[in-house]
C-alpha positions as CSV (number, residue, x, y, z in Angstrom):
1,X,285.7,63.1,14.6
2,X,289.3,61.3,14.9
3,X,291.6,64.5,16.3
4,X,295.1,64.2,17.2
5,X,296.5,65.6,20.1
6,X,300.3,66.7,20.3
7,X,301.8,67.4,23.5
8,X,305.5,68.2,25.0
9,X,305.4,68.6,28.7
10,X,307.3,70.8,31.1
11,X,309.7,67.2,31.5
12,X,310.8,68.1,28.3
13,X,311.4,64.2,27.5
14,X,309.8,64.2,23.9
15,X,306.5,64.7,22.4
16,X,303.6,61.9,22.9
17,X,301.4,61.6,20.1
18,X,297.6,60.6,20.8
19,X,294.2,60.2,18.5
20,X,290.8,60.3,20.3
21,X,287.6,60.0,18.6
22,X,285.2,62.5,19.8
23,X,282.3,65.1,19.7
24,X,284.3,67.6,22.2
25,X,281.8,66.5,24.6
26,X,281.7,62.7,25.3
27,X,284.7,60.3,24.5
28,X,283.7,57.5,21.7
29,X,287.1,55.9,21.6
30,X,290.8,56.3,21.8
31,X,293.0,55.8,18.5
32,X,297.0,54.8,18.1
33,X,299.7,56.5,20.2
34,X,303.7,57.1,19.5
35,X,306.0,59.4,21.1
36,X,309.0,60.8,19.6
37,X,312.0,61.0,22.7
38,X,314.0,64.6,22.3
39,X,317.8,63.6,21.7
40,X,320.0,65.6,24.4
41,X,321.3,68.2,22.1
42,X,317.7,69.1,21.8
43,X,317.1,69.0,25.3
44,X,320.1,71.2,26.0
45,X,318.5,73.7,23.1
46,X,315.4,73.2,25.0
47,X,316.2,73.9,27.9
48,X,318.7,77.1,27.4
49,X,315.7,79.2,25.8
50,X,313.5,78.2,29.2
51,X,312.2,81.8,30.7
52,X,312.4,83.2,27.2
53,X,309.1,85.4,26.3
54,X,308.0,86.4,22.6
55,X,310.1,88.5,21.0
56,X,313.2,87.5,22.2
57,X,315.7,85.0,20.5
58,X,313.9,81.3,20.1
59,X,314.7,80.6,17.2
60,X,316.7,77.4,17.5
61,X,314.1,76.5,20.2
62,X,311.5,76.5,17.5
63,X,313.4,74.7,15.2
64,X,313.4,71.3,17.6
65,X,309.8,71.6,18.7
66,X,308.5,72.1,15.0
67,X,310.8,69.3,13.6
68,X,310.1,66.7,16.4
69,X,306.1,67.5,16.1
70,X,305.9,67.2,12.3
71,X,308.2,64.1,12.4
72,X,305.7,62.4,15.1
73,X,302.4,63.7,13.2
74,X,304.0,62.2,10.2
75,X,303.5,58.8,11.3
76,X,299.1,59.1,11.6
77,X,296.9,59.1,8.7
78,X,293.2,58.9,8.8
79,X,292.3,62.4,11.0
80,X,290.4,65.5,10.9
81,X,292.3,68.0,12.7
82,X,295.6,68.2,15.0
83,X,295.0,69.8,18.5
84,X,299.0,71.2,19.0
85,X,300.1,72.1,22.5
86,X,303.7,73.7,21.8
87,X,306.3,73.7,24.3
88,X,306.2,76.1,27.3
89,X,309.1,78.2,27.9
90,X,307.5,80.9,30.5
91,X,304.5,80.5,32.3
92,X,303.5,83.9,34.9
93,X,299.9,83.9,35.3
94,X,300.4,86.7,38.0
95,X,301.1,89.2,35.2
96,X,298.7,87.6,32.5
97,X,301.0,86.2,30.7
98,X,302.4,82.3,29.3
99,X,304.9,81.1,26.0
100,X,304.3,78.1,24.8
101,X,306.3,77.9,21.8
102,X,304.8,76.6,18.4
103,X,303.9,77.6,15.2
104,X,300.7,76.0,14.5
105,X,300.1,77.5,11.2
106,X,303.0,76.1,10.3
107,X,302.3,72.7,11.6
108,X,299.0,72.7,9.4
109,X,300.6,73.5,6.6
110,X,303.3,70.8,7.1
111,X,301.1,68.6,7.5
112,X,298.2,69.0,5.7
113,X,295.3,69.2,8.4
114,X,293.6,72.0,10.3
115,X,295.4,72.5,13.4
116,X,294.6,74.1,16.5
117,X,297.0,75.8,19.1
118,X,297.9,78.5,21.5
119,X,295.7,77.1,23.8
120,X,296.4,79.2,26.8
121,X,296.2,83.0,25.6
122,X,292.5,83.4,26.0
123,X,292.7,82.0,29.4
124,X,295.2,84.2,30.6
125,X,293.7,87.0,28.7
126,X,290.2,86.5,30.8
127,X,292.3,86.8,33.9
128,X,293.0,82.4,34.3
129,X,295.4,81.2,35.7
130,X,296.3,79.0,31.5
131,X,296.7,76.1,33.3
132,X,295.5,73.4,34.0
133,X,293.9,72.9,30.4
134,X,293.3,69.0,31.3
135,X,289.9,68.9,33.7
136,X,287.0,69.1,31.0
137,X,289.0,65.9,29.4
138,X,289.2,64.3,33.4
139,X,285.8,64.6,33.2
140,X,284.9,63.3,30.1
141,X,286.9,60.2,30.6
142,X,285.4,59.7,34.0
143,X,282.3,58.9,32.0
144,X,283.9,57.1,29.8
145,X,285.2,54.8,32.7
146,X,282.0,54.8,34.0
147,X,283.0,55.9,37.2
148,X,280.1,57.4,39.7
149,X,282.0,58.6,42.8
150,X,284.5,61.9,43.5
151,X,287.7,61.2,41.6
152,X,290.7,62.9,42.0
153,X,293.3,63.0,38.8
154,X,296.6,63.2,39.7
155,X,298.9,64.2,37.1
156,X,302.7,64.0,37.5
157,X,304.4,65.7,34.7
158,X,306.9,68.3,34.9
159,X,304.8,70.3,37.2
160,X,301.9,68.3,39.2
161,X,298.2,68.6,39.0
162,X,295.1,67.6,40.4
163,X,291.1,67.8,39.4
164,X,288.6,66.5,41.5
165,X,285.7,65.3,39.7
166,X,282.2,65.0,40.8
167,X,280.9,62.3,37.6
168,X,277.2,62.9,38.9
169,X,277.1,66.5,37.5
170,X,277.5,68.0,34.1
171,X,281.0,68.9,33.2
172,X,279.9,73.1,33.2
173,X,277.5,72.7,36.6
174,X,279.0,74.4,40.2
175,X,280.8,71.9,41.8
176,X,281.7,69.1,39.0
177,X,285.2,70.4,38.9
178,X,288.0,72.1,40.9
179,X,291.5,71.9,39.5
180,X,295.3,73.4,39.7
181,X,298.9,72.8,40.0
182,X,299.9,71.3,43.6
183,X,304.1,72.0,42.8
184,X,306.4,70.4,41.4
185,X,306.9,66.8,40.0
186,X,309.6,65.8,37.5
187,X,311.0,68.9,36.9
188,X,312.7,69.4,40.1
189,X,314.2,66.1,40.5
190,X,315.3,66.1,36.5
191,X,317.0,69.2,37.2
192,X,318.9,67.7,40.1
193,X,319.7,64.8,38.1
194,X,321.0,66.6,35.3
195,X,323.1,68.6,37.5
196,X,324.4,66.1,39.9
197,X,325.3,63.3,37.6
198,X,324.4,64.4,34.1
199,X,321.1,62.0,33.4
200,X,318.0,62.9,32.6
201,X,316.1,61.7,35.3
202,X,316.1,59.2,38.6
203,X,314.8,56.5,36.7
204,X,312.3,54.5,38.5
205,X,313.7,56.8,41.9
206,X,316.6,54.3,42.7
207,X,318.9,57.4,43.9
208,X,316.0,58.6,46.1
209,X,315.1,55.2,47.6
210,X,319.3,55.3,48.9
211,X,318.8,58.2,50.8
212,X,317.2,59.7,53.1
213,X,315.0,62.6,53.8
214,X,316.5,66.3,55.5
215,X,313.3,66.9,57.4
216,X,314.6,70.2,58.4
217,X,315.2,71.5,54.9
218,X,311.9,69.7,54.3
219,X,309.7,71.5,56.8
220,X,311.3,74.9,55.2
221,X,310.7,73.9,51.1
222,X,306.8,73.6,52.8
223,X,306.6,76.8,54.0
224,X,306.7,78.3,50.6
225,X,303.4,80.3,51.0
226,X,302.0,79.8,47.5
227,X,301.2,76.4,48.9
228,X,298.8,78.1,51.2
229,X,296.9,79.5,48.3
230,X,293.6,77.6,47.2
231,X,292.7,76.2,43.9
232,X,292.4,77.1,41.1
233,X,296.1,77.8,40.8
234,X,299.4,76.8,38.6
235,X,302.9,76.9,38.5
236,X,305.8,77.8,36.3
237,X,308.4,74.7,36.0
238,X,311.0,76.3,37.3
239,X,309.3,78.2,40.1
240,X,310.6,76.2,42.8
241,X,314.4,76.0,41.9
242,X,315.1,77.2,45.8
243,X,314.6,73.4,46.5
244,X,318.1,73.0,44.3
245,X,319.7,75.6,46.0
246,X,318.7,74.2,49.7
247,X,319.9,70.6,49.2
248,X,323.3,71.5,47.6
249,X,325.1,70.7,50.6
250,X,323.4,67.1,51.5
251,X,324.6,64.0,49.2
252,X,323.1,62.9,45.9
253,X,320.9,60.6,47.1
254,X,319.7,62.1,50.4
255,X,318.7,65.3,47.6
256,X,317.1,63.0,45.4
257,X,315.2,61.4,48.8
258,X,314.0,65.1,50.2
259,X,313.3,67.0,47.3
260,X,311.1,63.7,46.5
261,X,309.3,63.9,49.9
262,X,308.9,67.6,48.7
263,X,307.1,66.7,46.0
264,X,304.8,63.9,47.7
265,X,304.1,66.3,50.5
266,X,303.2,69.6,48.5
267,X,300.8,67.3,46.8
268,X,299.1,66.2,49.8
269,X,298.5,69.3,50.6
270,X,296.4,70.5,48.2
271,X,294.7,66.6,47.5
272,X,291.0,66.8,48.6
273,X,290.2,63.9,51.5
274,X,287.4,61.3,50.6
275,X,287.9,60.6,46.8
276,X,289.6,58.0,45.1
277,X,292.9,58.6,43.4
278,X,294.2,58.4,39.9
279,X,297.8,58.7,39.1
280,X,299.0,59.4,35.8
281,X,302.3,60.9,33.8
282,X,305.8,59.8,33.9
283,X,306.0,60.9,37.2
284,X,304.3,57.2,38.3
285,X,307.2,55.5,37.2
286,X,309.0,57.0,39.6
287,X,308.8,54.5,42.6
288,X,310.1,56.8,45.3
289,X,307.9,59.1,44.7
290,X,304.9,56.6,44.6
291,X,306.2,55.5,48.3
292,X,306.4,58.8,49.3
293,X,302.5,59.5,47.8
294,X,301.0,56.6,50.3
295,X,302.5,57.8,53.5
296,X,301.8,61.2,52.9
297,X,298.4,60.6,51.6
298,X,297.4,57.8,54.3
299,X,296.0,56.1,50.5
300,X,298.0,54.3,47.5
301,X,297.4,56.3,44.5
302,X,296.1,53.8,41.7
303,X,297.5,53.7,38.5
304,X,295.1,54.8,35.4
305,X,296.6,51.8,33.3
306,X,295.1,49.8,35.5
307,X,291.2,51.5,34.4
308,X,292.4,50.0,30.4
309,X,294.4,53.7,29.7
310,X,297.7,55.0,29.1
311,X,298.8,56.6,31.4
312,X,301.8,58.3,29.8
313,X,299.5,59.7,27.2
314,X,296.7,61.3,28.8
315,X,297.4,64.8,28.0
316,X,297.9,64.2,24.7
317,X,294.5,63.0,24.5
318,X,293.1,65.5,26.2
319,X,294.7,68.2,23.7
320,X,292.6,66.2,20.8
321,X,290.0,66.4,22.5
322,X,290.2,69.9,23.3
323,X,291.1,70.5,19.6
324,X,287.8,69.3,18.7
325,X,285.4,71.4,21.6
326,X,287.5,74.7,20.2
327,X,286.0,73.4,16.7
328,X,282.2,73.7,18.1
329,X,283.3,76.8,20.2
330,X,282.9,74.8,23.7
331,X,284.3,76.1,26.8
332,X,288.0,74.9,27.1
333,X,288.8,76.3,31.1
334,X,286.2,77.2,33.7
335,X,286.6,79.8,36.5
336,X,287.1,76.2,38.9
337,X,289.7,75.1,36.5
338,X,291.9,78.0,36.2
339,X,290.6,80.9,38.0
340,X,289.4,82.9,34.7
341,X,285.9,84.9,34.8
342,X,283.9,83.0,32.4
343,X,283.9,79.6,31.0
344,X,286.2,80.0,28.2
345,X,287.4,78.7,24.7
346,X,290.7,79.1,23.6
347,X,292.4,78.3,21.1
348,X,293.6,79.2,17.2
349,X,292.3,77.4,14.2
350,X,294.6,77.2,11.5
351,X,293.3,75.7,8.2
């Protein structure tokens, strides 16, 4: 079936917009794309209600994400069912619990098709870590690509991610995948941006590629010990917000240059040795960071556009996708994914 995935990332940019056409198990095709940017008044709202739980005030919060996702869904015709991420506020897996803020039921009835959503609960609830939701997709669209060695996708959105795929074993056999959050990518260096000079982001990583790296407040952002924790594992967006606080006495650029190395470096730690690379997210634009990815890896991550995809909307796909293996009741997370007990689907269905 022709779904269409919905997803607004921990970057908080916009929402991109994706259809896929598939059984939940093998990808058939990929559809049209859009994605709606978020203005900065509803970035601001955005990001004033980040660390908010339910129950507490989100109101206006729920206003942007609802209006920006029926406004983008408004522009596709021709599918069977939306698969609607929502925008996380609060992610702590430690203490079973993640936000992401939607109203799916309300999306559905906006906009006329089945919609599923609050993909994470069930995870969390059978002790996963909700995140990464991506790998089952990875895996999927490894075999759509055809590839047949160990591939590692490296996703840098808000927060960064990584799943190594094995394409020679079923998605749901021991060792086809092992996923999780590495640290931070965007978010970090957003937030100093938006601090610092008032702009969204380092576009491209022009500041960064200015300065230069404080290897001394380097080597101590590394020693953050959840780094030494295996996969599965994830990350809240703001969970490394010391970084902020340590560079606040170097320059503008020589921040931007060291809490980029930061990034690059906490990836290679976790980045298995041995398996090609895939880079995707808006986090590839970012050229500093990209330089920063080959020395620390000894490899130059490729770019997935390069394999005939989009890059900037592979999670989007992978939410369709996902919408459409909750529809046959198909596993959506696996205890090498997130760290939950069983293979598990999540996911509500809203008619």
């Amino acid at each position: 079936m022709r779904a269409l995935g919905l997803m607004s990332g921990t970057s908080m940019d916009g929402v991109d917009a994706a259809v896929v056409e598939t059984d939940g198990r093998s990808i058939a095709g990929f559809g049209a794309t859009a994605f709606r940017a978020y203005g900065a008044v509803e970035r601001d709202i955005l990001r004033a209600h980040l660390g908010r739980w339910p129950g507490e005030d989100v109101r206006a919060a729920l206003g942007v994400v609802q209006a920006a996702h029926i406004n983008i869904a408004s522009g596709f015709d021709g599918v069977a069912l939306i698969g609607f991420h929502g925008q996380t506020l609060a992610h702590d897996p430690a203490h079973g619990r993640t936000h992401q803020l939607g109203d799916g039921a309300a999306l559905a009835k906006a906009t006329g098709w089945r919609t599923v959503w609050d993909f994470r609960s069930a995870d969390v609830a059978a002790s996963g870590q909700g995140a990464p939701l991506v790998p089952l997709f990875h895996h999927a669209l490894a075999h759509a690509l055809g590839l047949s060695k160990p591939t590692v996708f490296l996703n840098l959105g808000g927060v960064a991610n990584i799943t190594w795929v094995d394409p020679g074993l079923d998605d749901l056999a021991p060792g086809a995948l092992l996923a999780g959050d590495t640290g931070p990518a965007s978010a970090l260096l957003d937030d100093l941006m938006q601090q610092r000079r008032g702009l969204p982001y380092d576009a491209g990583g022009a500041l960064a590629l200015q300065g230069r790296v404080d290897e001394t407040i380097l080597a101590q952002l590394l020693r953050e010990p959840w780094f030494a924790k295996p996969l599965p594992k994830s990350a809240d967006r703001n969970q490394f917000h010391t970084g902020l606080v340590a560079v606040a006495t170097l320059c503008d650029a020589d921040s931007a240059a060291t809490l980029t190395a930061f990034t690059a470096q906490s990836i290679a730690k976790t980045v298995p040795h041995g398996a090609e690379l895939l880079v995707m997210g808006g986090g590839r634009h970012n050229h500093a960071l990209l330089q920063q990815l080959e020395i620390s890896l000894g490899q130059a991550p490729r770019d997935i556009d390069t394999l005939g995809l989009n890059g900037d909307m592979i999670e989007a796909q992978a939410f369709a996708y996902l919408a459409v293996r909750v529809l046959h009741g198909l596993p959506t997370s696996l205890p090498s994914t997130t760290g939950c007990a069983r293979p598990t689907c999540g996911g509500r269905i809203s008619p």
